[in-house]
N, C-alpha and C positions, 0 to 999 in steps of 0.2 A: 429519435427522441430518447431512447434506451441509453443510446449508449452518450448521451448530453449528459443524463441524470449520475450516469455510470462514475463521467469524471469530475461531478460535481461533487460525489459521496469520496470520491478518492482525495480532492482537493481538501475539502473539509477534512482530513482526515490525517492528510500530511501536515495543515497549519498547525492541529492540535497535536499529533507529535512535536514537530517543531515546539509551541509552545509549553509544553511539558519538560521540553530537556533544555530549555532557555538557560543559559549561558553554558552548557554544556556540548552545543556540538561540534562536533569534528567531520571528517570528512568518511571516515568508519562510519560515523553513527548515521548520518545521511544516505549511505546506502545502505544502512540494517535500514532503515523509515522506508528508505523508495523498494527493498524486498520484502514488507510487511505483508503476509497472505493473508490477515485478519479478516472475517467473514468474507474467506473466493465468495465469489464471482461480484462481489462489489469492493472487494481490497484494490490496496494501491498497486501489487505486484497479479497481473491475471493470466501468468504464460502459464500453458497446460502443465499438470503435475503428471510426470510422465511416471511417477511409481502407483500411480492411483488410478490406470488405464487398464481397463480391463483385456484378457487374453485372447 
């Protein structure tokens, strides 16, 4: 169920990118959106941040 709501928050998140750079995007800017870390562990991009792993 977690992780339902997970790519629920992501999808919601990606249209309002999208709709924010409306007639603006490119195929750059589409993968700056799909590498978005905004609020981990509910962002659209979730692979670990391997400089923030502790020693």
């Amino acid at each position: 169920m977690v992780k339902v709501i997970q790519i629920l928050i992501s999808e919601s998140r990606i249209k309002r990118l999208m709709e924010l750079n409306y007639g603006q995007l490119t195929p750059k800017l589409m993968l700056e959106i799909l590498a978005d870390h905004n609020k981990y562990q509910n962002s659209i991009c979730r692979h670990v941040d391997e400089t923030k792993l502790l020693p």
